[in-house]
MOPAC internal coordinates of N, CA, C and O (Angstrom, degrees):
PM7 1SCF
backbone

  N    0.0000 0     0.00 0     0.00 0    0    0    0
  C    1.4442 1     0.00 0     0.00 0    1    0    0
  C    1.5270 1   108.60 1     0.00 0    2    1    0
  O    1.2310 1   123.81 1   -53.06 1    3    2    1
  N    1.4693 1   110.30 1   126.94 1    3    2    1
  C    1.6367 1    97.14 1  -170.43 1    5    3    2
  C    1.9388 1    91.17 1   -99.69 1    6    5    3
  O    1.2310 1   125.93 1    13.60 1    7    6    5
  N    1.5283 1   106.21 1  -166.40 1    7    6    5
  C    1.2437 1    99.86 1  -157.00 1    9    7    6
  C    1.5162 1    86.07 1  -170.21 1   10    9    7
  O    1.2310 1   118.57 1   -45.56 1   11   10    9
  N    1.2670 1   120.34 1   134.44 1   11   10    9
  C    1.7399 1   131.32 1   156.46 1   13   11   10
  C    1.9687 1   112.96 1   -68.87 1   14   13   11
  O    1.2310 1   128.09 1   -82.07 1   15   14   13
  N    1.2200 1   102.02 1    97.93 1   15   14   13
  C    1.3823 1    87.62 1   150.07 1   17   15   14
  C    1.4999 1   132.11 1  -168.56 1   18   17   15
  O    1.2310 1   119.02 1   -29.10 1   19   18   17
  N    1.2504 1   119.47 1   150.90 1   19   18   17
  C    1.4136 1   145.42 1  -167.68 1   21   19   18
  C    1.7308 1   112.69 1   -33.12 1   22   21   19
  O    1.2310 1   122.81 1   -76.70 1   23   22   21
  N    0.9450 1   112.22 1   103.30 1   23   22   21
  C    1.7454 1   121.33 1  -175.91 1   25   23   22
  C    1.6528 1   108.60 1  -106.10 1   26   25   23
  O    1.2310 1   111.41 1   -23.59 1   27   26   25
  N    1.4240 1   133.78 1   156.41 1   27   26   25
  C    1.1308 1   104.56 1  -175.02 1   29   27   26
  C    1.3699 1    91.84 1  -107.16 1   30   29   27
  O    1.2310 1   120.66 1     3.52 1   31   30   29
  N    1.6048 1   116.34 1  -176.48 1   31   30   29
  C    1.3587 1   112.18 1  -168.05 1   33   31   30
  C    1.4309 1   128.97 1   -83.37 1   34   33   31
  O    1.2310 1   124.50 1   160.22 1   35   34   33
  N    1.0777 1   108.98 1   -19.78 1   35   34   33
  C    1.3293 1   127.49 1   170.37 1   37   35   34
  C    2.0122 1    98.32 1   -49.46 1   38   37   35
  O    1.2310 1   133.43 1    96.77 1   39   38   37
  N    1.4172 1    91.64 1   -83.23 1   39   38   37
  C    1.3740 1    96.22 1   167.38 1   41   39   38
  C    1.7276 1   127.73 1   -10.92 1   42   41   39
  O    1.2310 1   125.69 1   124.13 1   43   42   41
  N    1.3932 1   106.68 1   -55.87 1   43   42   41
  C    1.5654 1   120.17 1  -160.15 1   45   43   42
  C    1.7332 1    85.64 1   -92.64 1   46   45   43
  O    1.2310 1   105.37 1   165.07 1   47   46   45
  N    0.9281 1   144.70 1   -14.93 1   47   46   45
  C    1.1986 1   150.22 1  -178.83 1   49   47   46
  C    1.7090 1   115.48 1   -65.46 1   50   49   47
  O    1.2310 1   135.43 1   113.30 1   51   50   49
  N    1.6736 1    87.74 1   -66.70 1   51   50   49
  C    1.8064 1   113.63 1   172.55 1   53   51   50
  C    1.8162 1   101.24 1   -40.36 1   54   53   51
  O    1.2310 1   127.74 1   112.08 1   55   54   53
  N    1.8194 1   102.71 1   -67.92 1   55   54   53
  C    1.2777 1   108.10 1  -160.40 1   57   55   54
  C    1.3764 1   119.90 1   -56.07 1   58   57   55
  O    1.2310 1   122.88 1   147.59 1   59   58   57
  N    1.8656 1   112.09 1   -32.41 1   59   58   57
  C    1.3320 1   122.24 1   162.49 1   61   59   58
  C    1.8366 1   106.29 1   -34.21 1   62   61   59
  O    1.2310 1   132.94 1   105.67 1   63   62   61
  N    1.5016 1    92.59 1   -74.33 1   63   62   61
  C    1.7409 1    81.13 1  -164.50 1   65   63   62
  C    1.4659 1   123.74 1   -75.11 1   66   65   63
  O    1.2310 1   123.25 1   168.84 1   67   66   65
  N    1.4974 1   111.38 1   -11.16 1   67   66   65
  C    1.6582 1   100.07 1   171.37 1   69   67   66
  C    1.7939 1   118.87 1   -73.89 1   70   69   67
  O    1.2310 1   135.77 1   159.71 1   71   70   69
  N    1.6079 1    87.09 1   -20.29 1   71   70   69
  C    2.1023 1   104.69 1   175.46 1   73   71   70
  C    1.1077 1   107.69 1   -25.98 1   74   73   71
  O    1.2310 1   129.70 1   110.39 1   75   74   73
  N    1.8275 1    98.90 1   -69.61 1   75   74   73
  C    0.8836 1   132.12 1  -157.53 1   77   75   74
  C    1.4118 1   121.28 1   -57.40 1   78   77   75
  O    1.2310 1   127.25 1   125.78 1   79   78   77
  N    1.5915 1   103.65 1   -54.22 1   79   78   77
  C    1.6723 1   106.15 1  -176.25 1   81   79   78
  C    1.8359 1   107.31 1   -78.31 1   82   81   79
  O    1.2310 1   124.53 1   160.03 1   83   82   81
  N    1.4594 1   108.90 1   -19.97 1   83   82   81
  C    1.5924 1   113.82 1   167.93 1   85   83   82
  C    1.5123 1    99.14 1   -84.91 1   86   85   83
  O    1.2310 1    98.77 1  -120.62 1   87   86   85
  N    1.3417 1   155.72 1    59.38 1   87   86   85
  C    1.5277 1   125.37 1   174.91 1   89   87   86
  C    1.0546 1   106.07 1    14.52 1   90   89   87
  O    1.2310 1   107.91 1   -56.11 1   91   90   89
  N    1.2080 1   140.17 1   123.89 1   91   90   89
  C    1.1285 1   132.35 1   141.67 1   93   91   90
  C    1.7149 1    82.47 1   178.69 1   94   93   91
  O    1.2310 1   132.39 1   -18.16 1   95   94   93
  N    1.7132 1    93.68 1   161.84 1   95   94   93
  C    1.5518 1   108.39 1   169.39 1   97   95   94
  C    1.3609 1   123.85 1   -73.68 1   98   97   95
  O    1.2310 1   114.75 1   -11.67 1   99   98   97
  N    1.2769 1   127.55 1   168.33 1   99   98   97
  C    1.7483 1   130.54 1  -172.02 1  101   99   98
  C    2.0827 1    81.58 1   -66.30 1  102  101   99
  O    1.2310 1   112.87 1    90.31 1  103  102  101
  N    1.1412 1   131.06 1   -89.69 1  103  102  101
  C    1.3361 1   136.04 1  -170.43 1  105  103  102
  C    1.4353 1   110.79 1   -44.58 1  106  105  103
  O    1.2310 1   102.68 1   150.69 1  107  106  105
  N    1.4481 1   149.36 1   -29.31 1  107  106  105
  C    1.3717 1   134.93 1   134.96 1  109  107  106
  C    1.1049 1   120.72 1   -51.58 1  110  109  107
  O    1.2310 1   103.78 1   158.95 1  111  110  109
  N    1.4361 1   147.48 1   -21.05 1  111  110  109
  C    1.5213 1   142.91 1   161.58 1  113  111  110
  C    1.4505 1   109.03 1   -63.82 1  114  113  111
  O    1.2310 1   127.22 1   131.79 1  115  114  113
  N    1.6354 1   103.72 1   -48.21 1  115  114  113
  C    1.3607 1    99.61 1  -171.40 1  117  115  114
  C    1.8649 1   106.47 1   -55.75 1  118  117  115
  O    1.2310 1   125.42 1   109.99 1  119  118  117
  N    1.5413 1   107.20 1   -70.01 1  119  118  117
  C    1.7431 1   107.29 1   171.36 1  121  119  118
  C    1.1386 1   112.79 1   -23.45 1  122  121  119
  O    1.2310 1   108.21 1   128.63 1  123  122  121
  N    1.4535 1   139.63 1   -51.37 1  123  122  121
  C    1.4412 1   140.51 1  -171.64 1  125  123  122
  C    1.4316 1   100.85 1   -49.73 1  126  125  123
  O    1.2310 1   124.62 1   115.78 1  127  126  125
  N    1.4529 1   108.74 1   -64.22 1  127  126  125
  C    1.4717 1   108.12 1  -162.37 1  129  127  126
  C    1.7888 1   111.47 1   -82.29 1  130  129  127
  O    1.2310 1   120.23 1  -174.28 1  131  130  129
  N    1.1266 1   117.17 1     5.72 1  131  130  129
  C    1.7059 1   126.50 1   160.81 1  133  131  130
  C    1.5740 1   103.67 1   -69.74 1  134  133  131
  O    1.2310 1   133.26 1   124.52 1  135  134  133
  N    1.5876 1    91.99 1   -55.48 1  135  134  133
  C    1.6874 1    88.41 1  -177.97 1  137  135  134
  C    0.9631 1   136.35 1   -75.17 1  138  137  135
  O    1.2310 1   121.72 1   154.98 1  139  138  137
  N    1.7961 1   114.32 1   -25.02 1  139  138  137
  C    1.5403 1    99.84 1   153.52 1  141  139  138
  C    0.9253 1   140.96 1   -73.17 1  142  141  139
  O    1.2310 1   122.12 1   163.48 1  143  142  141
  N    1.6740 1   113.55 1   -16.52 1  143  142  141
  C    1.3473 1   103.24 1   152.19 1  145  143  142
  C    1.4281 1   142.81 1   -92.43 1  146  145  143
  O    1.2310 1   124.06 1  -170.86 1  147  146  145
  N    1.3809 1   109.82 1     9.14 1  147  146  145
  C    1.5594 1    94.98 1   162.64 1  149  147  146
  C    1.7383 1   100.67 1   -80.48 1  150  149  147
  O    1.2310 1   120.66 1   158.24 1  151  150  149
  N    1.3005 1   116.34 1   -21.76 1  151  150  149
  C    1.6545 1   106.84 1  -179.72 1  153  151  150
  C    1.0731 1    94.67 1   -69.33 1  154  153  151
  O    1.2310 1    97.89 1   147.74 1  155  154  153
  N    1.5536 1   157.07 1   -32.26 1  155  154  153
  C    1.4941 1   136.70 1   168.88 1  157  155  154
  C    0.7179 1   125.94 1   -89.07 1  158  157  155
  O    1.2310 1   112.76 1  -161.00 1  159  158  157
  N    1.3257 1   131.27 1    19.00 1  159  158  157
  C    1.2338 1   131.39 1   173.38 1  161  159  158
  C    2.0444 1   100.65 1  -109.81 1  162  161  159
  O    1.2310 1   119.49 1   158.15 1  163  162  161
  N    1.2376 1   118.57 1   -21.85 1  163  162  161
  C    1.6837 1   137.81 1   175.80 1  165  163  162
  C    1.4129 1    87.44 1   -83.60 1  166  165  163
  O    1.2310 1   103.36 1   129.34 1  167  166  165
  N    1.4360 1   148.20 1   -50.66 1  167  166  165
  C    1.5137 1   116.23 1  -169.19 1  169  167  166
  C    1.7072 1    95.96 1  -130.88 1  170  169  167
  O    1.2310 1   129.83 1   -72.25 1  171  170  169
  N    1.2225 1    98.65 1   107.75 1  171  170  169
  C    1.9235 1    91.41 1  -168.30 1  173  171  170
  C    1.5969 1    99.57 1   -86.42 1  174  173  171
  O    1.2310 1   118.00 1  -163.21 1  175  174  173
  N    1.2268 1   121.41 1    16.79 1  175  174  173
  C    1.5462 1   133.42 1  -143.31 1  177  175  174
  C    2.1777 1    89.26 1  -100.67 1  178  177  175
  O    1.2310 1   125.41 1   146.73 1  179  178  177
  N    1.5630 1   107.21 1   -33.27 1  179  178  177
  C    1.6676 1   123.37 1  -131.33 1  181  179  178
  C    1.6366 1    85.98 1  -106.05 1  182  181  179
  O    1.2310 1   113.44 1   -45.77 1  183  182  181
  N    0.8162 1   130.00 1   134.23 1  183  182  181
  C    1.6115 1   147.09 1   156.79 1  185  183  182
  C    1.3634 1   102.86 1   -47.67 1  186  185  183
  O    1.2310 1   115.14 1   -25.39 1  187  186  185
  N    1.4209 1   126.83 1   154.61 1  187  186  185
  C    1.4390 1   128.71 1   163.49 1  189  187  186
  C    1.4395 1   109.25 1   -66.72 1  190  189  187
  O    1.2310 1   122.98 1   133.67 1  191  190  189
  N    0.9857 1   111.90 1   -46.33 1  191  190  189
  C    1.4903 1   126.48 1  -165.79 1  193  191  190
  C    1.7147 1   107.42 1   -71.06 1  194  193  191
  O    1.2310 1   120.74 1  -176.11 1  195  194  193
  N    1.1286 1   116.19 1     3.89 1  195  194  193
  C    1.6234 1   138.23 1  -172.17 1  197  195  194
  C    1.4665 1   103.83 1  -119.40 1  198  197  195
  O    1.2310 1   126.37 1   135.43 1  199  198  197
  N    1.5945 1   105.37 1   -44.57 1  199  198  197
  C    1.9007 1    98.36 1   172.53 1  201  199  198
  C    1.3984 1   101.11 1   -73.51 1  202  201  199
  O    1.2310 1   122.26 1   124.21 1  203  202  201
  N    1.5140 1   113.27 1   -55.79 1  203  202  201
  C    1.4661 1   100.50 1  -168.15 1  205  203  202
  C    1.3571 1   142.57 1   -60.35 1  206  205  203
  O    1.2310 1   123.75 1   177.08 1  207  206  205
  N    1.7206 1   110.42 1    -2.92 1  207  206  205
  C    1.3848 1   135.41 1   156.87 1  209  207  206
  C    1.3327 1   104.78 1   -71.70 1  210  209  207
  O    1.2310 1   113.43 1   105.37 1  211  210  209
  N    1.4268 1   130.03 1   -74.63 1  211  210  209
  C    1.6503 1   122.69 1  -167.48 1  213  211  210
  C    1.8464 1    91.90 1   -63.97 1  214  213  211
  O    1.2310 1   105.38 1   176.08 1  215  214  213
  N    0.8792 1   144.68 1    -3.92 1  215  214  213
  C    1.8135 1   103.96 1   172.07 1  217  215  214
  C    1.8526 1    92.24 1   -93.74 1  218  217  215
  O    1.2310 1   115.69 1   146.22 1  219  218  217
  N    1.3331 1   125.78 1   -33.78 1  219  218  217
  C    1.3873 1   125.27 1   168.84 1  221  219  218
  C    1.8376 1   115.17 1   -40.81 1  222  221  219
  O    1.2310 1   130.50 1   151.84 1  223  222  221
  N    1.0279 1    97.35 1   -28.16 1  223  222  221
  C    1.9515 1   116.27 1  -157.05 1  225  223  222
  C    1.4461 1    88.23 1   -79.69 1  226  225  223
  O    1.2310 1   122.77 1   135.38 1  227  226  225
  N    1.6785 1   112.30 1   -44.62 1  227  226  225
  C    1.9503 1   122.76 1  -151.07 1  229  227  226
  C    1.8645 1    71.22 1   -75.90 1  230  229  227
  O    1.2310 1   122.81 1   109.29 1  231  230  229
  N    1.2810 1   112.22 1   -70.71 1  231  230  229
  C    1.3900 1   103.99 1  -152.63 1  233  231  230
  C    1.5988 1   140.29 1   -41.95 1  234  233  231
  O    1.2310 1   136.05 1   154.96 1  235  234  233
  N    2.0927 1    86.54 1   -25.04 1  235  234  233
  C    1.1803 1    95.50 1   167.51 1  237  235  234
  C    1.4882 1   132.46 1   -73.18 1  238  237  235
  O    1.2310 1   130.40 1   140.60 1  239  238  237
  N    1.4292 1    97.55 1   -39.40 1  239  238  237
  C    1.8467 1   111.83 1   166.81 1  241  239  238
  C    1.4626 1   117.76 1   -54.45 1  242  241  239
  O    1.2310 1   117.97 1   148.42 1  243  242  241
  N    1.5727 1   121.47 1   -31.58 1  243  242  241
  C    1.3433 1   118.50 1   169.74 1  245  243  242
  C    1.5350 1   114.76 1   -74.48 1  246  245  243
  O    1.2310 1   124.52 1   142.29 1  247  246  245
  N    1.1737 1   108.92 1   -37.71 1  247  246  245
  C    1.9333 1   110.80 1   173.87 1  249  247  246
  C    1.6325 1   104.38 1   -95.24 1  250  249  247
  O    1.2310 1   121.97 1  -132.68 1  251  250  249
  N    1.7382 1   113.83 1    47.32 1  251  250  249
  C    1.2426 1   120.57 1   155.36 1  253  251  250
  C    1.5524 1   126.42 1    53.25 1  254  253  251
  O    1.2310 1   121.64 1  -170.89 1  255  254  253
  N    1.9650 1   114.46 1     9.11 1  255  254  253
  C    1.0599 1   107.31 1  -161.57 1  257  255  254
  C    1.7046 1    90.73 1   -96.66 1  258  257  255
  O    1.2310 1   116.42 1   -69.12 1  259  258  257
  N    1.4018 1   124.42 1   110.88 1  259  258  257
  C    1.3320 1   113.81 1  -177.56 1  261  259  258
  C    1.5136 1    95.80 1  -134.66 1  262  261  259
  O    1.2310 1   110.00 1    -3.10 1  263  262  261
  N    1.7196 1   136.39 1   176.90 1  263  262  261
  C    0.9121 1   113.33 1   170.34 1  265  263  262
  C    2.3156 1    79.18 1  -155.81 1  266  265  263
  O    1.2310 1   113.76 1     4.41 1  267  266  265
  N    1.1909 1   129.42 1  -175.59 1  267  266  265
  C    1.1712 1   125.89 1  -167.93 1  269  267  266
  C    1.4718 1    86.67 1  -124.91 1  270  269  267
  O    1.2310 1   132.94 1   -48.92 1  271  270  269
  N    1.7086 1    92.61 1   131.08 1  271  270  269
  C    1.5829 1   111.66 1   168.75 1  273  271  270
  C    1.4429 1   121.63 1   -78.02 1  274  273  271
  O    1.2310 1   113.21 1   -58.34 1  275  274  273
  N    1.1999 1   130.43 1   121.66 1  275  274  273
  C    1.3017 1   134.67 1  -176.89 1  277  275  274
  C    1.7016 1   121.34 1   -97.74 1  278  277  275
  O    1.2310 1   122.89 1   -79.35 1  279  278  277
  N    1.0186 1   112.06 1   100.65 1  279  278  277
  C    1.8438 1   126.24 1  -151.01 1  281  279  278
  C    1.9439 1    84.18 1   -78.41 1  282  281  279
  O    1.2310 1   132.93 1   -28.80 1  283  282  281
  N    1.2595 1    92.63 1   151.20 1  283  282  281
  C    1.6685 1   112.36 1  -173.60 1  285  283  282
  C    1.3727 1   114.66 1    62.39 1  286  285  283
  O    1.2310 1   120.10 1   180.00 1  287  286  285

């Protein structure tokens, strides 16, 4: 469900230029950074750099890139 609402400019500013250097749109940057932070805010325990690998990890398993780990 999408939804109108009020961001301040600063805000829409940031997301402009991280969009940009991430592809992504000013309003897909913004979602990105909602979702990582409700995921850091659900495990305050986890490094960013630890969330931002496992949603990288999901994306890869959904676009099939997997390969089998071989222990020893």
């Amino acid at each position: 469900m999408a939804i109108a609402i009020k961001l301040s400019d600063e805000l829409v500013s940031d997301a402009r230029l991280y969009a940009k250097a991430e592809h992504r749109t000013p309003p897909k940057q913004i979602e990105h950074w909602a979702r990582l932070g409700k995921i850091a805010e659900e495990n305050p325990d986890l490094p960013l750099s630890f969330i931002n690998d496992c949603l990288i990890g999901l994306e890869e398993v959904e676009a099939g890139k997997l390969s089998e780990y071989k222990f020893g």
